[in-house]
Backbone of each chain as ProteinMPNN parsed JSONL, in Angstrom:
{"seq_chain_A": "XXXXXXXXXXXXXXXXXXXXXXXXXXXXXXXXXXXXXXXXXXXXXXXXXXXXXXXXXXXXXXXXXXXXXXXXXXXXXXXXXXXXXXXXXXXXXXXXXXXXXXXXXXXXXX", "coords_chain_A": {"N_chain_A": [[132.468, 103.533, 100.176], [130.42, 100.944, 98.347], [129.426, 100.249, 95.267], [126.655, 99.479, 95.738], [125.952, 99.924, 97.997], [125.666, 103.044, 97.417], [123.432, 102.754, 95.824], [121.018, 101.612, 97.132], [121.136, 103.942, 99.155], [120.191, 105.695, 97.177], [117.66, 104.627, 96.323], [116.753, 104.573, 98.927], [116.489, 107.025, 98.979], [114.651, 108.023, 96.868], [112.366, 106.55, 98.009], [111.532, 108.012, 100.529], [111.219, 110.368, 99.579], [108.69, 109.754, 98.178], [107.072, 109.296, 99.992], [106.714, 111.368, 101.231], [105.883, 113.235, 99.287], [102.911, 111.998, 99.035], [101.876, 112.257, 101.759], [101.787, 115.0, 101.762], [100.077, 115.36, 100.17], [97.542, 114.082, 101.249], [97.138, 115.784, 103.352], [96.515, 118.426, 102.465], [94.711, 118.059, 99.386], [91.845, 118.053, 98.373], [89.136, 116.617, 98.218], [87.987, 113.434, 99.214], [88.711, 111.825, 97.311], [90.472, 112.667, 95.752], [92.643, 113.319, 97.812], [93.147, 109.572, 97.957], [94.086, 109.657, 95.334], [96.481, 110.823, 95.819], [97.746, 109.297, 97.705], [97.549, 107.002, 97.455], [99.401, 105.819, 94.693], [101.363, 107.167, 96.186], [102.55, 106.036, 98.174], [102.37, 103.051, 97.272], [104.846, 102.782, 95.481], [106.554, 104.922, 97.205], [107.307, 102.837, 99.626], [107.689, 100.256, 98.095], [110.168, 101.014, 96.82], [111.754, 101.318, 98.966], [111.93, 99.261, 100.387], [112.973, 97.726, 98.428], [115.624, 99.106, 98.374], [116.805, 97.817, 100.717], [116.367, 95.329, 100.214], [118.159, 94.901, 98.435], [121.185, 95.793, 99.829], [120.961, 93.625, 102.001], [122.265, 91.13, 101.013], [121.592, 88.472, 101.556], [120.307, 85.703, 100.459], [117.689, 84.792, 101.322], [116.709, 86.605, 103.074], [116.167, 88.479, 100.878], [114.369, 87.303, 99.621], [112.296, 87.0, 101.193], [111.613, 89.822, 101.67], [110.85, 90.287, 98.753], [108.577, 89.173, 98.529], [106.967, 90.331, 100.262], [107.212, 92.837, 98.378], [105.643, 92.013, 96.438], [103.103, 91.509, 97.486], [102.457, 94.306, 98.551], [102.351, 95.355, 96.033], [100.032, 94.336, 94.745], [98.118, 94.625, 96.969], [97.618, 97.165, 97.509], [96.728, 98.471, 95.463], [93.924, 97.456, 95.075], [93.352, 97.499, 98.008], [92.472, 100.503, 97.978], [90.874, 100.831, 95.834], [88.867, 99.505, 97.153], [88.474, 101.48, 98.963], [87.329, 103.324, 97.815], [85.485, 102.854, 96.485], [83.457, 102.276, 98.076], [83.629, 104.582, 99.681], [82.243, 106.737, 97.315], [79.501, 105.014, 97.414], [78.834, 105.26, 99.856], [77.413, 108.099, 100.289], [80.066, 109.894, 99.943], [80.953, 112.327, 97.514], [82.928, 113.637, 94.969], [84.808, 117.036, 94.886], [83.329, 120.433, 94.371], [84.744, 121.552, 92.242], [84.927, 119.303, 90.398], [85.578, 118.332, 87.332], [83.876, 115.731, 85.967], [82.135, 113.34, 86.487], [82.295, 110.645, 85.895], [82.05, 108.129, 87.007], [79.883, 108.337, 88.772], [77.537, 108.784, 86.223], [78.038, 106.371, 85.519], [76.912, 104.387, 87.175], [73.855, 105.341, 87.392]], "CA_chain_A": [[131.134, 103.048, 99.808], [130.122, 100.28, 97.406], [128.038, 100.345, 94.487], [125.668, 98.866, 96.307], [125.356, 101.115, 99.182], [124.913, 104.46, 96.929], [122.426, 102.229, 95.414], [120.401, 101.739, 98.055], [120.954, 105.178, 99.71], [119.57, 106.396, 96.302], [116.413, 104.009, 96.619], [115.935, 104.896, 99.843], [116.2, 108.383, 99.69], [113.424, 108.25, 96.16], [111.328, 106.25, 99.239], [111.205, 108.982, 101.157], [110.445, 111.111, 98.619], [107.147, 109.233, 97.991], [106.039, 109.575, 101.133], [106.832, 113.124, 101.924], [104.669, 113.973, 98.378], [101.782, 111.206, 99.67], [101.801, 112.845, 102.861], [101.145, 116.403, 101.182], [98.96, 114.968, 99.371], [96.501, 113.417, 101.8], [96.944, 116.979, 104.115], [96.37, 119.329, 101.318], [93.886, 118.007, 98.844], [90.291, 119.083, 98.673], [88.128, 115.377, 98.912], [88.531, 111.746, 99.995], [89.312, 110.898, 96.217], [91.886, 113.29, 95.473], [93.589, 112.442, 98.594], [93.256, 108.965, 97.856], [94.911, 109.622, 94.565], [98.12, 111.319, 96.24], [98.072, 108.449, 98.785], [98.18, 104.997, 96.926], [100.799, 105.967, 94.489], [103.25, 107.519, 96.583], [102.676, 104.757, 99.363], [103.282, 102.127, 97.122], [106.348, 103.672, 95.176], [108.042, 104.507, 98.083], [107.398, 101.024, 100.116], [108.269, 99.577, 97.16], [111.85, 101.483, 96.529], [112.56, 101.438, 100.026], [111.831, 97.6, 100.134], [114.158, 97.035, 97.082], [117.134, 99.314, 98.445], [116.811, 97.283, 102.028], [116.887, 93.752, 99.691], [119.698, 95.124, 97.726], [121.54, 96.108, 101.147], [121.129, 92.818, 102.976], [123.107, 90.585, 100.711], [121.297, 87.472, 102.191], [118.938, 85.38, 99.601], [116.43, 84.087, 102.438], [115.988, 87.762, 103.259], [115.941, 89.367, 99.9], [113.113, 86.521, 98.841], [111.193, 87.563, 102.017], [111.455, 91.376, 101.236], [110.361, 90.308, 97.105], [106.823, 88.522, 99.063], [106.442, 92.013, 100.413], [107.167, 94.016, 97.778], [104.689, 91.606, 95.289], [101.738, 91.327, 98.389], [101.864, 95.562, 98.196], [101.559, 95.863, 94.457], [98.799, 93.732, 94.816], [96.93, 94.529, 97.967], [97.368, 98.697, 98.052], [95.874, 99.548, 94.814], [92.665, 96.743, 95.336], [92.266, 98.527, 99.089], [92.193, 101.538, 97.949], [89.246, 100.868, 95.099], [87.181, 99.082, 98.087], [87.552, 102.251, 99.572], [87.052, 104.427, 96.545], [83.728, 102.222, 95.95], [82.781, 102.24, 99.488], [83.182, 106.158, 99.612], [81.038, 106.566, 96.706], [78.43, 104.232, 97.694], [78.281, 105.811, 101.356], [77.512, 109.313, 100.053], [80.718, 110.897, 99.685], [81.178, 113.241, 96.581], [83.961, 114.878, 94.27], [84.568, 118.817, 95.175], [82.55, 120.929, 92.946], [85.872, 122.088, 91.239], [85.431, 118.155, 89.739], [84.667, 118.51, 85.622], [83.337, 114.92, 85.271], [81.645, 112.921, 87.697], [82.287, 109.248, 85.122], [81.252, 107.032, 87.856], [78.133, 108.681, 89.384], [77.115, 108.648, 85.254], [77.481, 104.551, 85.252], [76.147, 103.842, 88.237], [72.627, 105.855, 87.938]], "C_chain_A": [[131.179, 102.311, 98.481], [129.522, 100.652, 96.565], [126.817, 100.386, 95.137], [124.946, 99.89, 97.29], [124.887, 102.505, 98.509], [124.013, 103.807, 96.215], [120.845, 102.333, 96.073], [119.926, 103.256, 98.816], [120.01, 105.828, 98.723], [118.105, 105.821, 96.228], [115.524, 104.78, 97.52], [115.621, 106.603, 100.478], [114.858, 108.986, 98.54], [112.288, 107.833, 97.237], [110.388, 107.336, 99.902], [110.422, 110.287, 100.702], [109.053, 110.802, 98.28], [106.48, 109.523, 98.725], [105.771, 110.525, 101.57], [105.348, 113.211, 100.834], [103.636, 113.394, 98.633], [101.262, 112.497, 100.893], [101.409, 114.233, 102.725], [100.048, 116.37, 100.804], [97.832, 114.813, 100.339], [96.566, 114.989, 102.66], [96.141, 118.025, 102.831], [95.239, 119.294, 100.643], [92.827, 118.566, 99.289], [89.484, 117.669, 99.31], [88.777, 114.249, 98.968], [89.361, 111.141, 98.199], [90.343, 111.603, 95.57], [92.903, 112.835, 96.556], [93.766, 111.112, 99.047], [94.662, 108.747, 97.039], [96.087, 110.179, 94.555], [98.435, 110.162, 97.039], [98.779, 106.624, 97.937], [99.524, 105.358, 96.306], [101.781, 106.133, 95.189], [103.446, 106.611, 97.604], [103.449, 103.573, 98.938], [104.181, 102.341, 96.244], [107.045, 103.949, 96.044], [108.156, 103.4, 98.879], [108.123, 100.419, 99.51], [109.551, 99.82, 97.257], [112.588, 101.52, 97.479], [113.085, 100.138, 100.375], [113.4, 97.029, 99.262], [115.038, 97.749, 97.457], [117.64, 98.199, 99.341], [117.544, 95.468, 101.522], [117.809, 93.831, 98.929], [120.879, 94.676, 98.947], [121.884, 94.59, 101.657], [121.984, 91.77, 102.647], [122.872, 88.915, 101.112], [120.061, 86.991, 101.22], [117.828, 85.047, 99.879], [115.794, 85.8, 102.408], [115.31, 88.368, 102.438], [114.334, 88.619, 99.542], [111.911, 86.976, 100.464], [110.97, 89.107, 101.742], [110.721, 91.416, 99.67], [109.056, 89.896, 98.0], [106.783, 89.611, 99.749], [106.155, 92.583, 99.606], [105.624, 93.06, 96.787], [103.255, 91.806, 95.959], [101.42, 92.825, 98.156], [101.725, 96.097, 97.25], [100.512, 95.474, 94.159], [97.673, 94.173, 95.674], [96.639, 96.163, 98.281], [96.543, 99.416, 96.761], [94.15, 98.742, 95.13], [92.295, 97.577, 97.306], [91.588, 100.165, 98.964], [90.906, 101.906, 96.833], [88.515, 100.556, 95.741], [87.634, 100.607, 98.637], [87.191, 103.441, 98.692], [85.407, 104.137, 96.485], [83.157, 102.676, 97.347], [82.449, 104.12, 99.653], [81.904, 106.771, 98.988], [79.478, 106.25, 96.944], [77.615, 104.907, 99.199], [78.259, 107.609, 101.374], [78.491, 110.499, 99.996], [80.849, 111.136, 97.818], [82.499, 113.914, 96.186], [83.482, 116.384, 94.941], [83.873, 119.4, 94.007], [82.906, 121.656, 92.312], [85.985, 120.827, 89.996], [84.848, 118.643, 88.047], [83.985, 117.061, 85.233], [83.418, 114.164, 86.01], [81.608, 111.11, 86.543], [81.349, 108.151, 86.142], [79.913, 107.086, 88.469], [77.308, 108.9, 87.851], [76.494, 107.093, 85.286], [76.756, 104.182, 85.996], [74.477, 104.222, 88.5], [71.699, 105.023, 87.238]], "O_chain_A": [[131.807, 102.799, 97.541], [128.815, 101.609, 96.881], [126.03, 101.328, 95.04], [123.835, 100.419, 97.315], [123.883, 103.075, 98.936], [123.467, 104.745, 95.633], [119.854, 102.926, 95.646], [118.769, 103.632, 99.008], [119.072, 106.481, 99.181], [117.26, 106.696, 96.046], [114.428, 105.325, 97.383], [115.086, 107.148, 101.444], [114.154, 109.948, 98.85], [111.346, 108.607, 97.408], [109.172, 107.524, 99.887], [109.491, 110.94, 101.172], [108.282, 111.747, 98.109], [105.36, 109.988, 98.509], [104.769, 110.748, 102.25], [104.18, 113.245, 101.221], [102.778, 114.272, 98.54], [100.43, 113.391, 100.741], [100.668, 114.683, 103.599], [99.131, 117.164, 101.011], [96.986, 115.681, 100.125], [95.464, 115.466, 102.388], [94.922, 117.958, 102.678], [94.459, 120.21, 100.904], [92.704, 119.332, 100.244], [89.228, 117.541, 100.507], [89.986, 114.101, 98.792], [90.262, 110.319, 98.037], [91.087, 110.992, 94.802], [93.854, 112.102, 96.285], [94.315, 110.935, 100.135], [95.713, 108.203, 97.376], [96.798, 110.156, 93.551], [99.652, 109.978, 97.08], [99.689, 105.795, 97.909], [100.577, 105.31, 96.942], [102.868, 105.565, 95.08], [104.612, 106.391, 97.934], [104.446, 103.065, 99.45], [104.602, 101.189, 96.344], [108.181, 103.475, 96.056], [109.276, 102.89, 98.844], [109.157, 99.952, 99.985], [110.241, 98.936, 97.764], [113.803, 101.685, 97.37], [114.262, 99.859, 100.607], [114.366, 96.297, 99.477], [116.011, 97.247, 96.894], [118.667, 97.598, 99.024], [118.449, 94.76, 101.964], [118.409, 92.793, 98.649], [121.373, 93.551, 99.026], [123.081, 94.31, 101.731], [122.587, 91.258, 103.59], [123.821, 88.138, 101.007], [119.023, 87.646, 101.135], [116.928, 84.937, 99.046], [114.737, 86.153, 101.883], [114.194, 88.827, 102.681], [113.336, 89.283, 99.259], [110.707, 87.193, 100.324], [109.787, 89.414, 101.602], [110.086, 92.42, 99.348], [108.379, 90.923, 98.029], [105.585, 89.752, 99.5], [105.021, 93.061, 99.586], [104.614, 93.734, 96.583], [102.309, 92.186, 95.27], [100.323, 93.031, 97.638], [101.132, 97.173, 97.181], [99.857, 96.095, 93.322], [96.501, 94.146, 95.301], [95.744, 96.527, 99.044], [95.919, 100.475, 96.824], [93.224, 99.507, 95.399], [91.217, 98.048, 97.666], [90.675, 100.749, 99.548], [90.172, 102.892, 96.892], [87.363, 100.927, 95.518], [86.525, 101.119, 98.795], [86.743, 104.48, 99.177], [84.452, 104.913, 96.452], [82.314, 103.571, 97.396], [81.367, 104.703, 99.713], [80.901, 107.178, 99.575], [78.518, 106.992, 96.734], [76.428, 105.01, 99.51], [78.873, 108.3, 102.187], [78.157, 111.684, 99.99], [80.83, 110.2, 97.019], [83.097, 114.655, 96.966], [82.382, 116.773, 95.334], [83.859, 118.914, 92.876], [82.196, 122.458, 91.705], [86.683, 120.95, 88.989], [83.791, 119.227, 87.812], [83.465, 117.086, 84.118], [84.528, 113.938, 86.492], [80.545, 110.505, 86.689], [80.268, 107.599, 85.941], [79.086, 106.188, 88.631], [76.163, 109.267, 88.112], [75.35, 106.651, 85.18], [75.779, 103.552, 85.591], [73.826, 103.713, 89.413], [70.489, 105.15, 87.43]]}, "seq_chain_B": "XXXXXXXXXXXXXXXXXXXXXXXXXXXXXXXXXXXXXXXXXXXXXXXXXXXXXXXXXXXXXXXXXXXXXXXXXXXXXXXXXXXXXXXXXX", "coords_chain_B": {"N_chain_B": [[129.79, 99.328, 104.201], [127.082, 100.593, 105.147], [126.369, 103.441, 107.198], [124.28, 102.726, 110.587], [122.709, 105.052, 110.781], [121.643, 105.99, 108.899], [119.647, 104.228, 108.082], [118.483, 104.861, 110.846], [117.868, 107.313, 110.581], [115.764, 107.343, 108.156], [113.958, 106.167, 109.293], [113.194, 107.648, 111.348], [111.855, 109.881, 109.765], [110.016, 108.497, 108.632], [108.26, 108.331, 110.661], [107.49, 110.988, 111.467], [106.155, 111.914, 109.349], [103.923, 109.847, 109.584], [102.794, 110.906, 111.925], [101.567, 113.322, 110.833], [100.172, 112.459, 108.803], [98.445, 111.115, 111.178], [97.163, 113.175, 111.664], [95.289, 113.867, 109.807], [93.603, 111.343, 110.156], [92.579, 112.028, 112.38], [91.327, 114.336, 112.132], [89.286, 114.23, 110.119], [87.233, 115.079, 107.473], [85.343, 112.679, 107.079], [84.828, 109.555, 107.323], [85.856, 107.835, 104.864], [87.675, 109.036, 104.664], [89.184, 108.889, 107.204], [89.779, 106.126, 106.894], [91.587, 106.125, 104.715], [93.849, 107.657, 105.59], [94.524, 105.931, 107.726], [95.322, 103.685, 106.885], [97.483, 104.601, 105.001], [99.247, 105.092, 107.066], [99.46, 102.54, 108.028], [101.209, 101.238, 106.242], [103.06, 103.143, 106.316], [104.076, 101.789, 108.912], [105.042, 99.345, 108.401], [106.874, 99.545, 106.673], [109.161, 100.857, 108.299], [109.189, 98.688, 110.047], [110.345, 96.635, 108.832], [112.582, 98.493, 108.502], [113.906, 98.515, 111.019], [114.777, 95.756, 111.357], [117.096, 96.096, 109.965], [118.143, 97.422, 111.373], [118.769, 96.519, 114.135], [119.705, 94.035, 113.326], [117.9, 91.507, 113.22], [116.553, 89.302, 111.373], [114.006, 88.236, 111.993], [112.134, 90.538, 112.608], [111.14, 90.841, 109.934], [109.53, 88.974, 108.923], [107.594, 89.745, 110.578], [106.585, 91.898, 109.524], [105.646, 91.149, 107.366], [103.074, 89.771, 108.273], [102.206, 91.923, 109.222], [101.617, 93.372, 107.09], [99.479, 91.703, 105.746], [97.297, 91.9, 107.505], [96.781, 94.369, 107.986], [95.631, 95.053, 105.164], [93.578, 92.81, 105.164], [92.2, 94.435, 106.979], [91.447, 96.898, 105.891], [89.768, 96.203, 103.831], [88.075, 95.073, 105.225], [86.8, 97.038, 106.889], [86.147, 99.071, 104.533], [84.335, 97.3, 103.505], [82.391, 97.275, 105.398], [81.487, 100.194, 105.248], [80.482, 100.654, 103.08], [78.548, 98.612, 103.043], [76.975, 98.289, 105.436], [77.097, 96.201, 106.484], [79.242, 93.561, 107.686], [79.312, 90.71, 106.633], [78.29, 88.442, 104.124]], "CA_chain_B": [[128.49, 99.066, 104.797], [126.345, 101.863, 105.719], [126.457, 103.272, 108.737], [123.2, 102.29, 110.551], [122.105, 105.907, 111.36], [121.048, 105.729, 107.935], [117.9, 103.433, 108.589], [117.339, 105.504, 111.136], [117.079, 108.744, 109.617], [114.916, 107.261, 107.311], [112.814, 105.438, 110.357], [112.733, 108.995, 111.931], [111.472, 110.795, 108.571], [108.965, 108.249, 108.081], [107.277, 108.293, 111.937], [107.471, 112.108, 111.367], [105.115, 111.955, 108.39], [102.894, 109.339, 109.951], [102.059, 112.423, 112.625], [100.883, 114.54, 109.514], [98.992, 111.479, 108.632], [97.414, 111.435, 111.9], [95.927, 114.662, 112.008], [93.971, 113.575, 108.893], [92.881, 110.429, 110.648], [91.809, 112.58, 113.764], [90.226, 115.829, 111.321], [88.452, 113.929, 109.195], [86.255, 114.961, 107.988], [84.027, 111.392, 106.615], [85.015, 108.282, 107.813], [86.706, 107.21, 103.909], [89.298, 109.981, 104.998], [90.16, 108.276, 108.207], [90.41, 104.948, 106.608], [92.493, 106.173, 103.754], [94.881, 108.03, 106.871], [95.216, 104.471, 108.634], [95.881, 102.648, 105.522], [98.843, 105.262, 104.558], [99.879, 104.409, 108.474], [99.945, 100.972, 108.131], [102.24, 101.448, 105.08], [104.436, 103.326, 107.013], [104.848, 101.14, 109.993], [105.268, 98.127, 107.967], [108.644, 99.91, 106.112], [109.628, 101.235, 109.864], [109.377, 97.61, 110.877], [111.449, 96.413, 107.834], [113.921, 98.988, 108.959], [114.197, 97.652, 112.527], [115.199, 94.587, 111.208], [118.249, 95.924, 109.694], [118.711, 98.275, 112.129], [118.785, 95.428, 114.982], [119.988, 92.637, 112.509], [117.391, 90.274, 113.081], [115.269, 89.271, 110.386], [112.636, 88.376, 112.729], [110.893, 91.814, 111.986], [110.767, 91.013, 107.952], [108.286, 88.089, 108.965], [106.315, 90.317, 111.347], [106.57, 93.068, 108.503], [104.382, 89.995, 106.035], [101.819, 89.493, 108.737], [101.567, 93.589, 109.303], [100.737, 93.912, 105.692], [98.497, 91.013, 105.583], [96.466, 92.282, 109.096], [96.339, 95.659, 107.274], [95.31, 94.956, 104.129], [92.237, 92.8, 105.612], [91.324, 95.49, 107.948], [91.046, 97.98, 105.19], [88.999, 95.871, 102.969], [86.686, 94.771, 106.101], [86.294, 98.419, 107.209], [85.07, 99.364, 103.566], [82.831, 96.753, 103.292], [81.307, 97.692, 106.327], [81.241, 101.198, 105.021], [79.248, 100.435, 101.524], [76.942, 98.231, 103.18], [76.425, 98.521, 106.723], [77.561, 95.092, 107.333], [80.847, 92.424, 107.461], [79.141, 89.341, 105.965], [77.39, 88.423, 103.442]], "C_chain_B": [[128.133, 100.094, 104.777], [126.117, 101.636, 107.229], [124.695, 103.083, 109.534], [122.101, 104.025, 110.881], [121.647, 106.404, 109.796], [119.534, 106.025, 107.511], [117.165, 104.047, 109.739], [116.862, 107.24, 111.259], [115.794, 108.36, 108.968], [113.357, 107.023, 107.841], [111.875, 107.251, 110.785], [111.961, 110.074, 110.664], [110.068, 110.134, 108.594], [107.693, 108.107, 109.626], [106.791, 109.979, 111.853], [106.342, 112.333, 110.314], [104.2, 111.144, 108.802], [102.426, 110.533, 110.703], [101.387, 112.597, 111.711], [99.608, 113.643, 109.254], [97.734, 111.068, 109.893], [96.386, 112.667, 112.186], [94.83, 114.175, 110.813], [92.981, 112.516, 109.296], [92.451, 110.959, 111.566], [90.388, 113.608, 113.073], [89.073, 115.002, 110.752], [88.221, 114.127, 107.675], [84.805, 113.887, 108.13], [85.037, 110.366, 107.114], [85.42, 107.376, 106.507], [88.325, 107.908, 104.205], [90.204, 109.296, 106.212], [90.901, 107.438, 107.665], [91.805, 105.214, 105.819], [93.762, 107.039, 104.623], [95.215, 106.556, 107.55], [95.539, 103.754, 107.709], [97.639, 102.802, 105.407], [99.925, 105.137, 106.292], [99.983, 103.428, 108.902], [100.935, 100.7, 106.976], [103.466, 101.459, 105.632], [105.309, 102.888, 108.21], [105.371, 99.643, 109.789], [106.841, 98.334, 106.999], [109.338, 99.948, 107.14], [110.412, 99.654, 110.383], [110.643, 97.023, 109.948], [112.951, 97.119, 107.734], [114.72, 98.53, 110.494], [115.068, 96.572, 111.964], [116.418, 94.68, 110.664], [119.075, 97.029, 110.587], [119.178, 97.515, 113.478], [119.479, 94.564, 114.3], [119.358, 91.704, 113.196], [116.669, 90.105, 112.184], [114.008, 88.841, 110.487], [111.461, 89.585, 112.43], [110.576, 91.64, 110.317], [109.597, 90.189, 108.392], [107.117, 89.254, 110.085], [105.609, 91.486, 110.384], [105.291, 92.167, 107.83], [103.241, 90.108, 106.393], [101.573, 90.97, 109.127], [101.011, 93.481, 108.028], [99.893, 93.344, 105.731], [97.455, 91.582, 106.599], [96.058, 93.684, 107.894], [95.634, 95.883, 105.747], [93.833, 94.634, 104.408], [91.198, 93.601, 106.674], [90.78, 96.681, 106.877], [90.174, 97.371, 104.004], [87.659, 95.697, 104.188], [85.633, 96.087, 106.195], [85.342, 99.155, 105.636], [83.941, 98.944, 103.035], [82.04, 97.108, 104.217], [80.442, 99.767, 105.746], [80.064, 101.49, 104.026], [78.391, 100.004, 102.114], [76.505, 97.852, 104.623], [76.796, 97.381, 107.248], [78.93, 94.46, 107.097], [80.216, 91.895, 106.643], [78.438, 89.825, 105.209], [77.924, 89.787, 101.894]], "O_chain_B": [[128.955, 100.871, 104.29], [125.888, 100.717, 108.016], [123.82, 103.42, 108.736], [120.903, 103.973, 111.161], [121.224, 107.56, 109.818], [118.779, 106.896, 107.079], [115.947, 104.018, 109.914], [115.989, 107.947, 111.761], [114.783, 109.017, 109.214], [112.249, 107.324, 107.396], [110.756, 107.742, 110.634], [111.551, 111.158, 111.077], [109.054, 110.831, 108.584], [106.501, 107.827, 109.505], [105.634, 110.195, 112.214], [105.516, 113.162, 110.696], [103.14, 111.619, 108.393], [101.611, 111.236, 110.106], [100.362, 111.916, 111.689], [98.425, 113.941, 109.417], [96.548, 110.81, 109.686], [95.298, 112.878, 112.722], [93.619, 114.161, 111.034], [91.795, 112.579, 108.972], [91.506, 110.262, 111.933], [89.18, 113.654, 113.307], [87.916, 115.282, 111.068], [88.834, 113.519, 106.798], [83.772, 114.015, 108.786], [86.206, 110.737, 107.213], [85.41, 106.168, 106.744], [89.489, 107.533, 104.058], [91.427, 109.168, 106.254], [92.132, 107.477, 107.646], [92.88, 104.703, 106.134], [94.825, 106.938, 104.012], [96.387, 106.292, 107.82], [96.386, 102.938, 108.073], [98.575, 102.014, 105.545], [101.153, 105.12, 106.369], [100.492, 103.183, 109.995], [101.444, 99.581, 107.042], [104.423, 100.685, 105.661], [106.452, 103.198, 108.546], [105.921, 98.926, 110.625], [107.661, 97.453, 106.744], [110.263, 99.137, 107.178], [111.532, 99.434, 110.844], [111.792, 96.995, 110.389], [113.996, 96.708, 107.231], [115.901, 98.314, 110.766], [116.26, 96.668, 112.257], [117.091, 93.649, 110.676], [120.256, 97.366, 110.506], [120.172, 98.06, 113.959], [120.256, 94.129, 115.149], [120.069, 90.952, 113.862], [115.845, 91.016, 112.112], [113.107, 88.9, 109.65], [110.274, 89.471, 112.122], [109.8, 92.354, 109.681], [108.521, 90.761, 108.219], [105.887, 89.242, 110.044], [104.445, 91.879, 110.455], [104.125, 92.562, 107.842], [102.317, 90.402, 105.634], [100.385, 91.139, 109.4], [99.782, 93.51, 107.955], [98.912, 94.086, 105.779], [96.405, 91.641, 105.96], [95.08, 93.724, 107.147], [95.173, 96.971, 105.399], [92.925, 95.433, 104.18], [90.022, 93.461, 107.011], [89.739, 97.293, 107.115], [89.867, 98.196, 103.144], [86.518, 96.127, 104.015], [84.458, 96.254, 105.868], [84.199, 99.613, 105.671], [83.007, 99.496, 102.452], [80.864, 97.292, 103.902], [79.321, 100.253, 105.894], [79.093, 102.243, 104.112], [77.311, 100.592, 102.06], [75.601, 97.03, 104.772], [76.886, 97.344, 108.475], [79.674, 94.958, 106.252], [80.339, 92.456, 105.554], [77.95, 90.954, 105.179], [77.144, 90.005, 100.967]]}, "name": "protein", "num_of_chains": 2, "seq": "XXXXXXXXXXXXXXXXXXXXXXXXXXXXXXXXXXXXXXXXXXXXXXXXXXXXXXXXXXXXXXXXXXXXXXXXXXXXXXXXXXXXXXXXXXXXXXXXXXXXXXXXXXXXXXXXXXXXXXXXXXXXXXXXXXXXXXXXXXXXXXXXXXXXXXXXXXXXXXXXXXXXXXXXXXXXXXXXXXXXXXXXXXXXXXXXXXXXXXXX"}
C-alpha cells in the first residue's frame, strides 16, 4: 500500500464515522432541531472526507475537479437547506423540548 | 491499489445507516423530521453513487452524483418553503 491508499482508507474510514454519529444523532435526539444539529454536520463532514479520499484515490484530474464541484456545491447547499428547514420548522409550529434553556429565536421573532 | 471491496464495505455501511434513517422518515413525528431524514438520505445516496463509480470504473456516476445533489438540494428547499408558507411560489 501507497501513501495514498492509507490516505484515503483513513478519509474514508473518518467518513464513515460522520455518518454513523449523524445517524445516532437524528435516531436518538429529543426535537427536529437537535436532530437537525447532529445531522448537517456529520453529513457534510463525512461526504466531504469521503469525497476527498475518493479524489485522492482516482489519480485522474478530470475526475478529481468533478469530485472538488461536489465537495464545494455540499458546503454550500447542506448548511443553507438545513436553515430553510430550521426556519420553516419554526414558522410551522414546531418547538424546542422543554429541557431547551433559551428559546433566542422565538425572542426575535415576537 | 485498493482492493475494491473497500468501496464496498463502505457502500454497505452507508445503505445500512440510511435504514436507521428511514425509520425516522417513516416515525416522524412532524413533517421537519421527515424532511431532515430524506435530506440525510439524499446525502447518503449521492456518496453511494460516487462509490459506484469507482467501484465500476466509470465516471459516468460522478456526473449523475452533481445532478443528485443538485435535484436534492432543490427538493429540500421547495419542500420547506412549502412548509413555512403553505405554498411553492411567490
Amino acid at each position: 500500500m501507497t501513501l495514498i491508499d492509507l490516505l484515503t482508507v483513513a478519509l474514508l474510514a473518518v467518513g464513515v464515522f460522520f455518518f454513523i454519529v449523524g445517524t445516532i444523532g437524528l435516531i436518538r435526539l429529543p426535537d427536529v432541531f437537535t436532530r437537525m444539529h447532529a445531522t448537517t454536520k456529520g453529513d457534510t463532514l463525512g461526504a466531504v472526507s469521503i469525497l476527498i479520499g475518493l479524489a485522492l484515490y482516482s489519480g485522474d484530474l478530470f475526475t478529481a475537479v468533478k469530485m472538488f464541484i461536489i465537495i464545494v456545491f455540499l458546503f454550500w447547499a447542506n448548511p443553507t437547506a438545513s436553515h430553510a428547514i430550521a426556519k420553516a420548522a419554526y414558522r410551522s409550529g414546531e418547538r424546542p423540548c422543554e429541557d431547551t434553556l433559551d428559546d433566542a429565536y422565538g425572542r426575535d421573532i415576537e | 491499489m485498493l482492493p475494491e471491496s473497500v468501496f464496498v464495505a463502505v457502500g454497505i455501511i452507508l445503505a445500512t445507516t440510511s435504514f436507521f434513517c428511514l425509520y425516522r422518515a417513516v416515525k416522524g413525528p412532524s413533517a421537519p423530521d421527515r424532511l431532515v431524514a430524506v435530506n440525510v438520505i439524499g446525502t447518503k445516496t449521492l456518496v453511494i453513487l460516487v462509490l459506484f463509480a469507482f467501484i465500476y470504473g466509470r465516471t459516468l456516476y460522478i456526473d449523475v452524483a452533481i445532478v443528485y445533489a443538485l435535484i436534492n438540494f432543490l427538493s429540500t428547499l421547495t419542500i420547506s418553503k412549502y412548509l413555512e408558507k403553505g405554498r411553492v411560489t411567490g
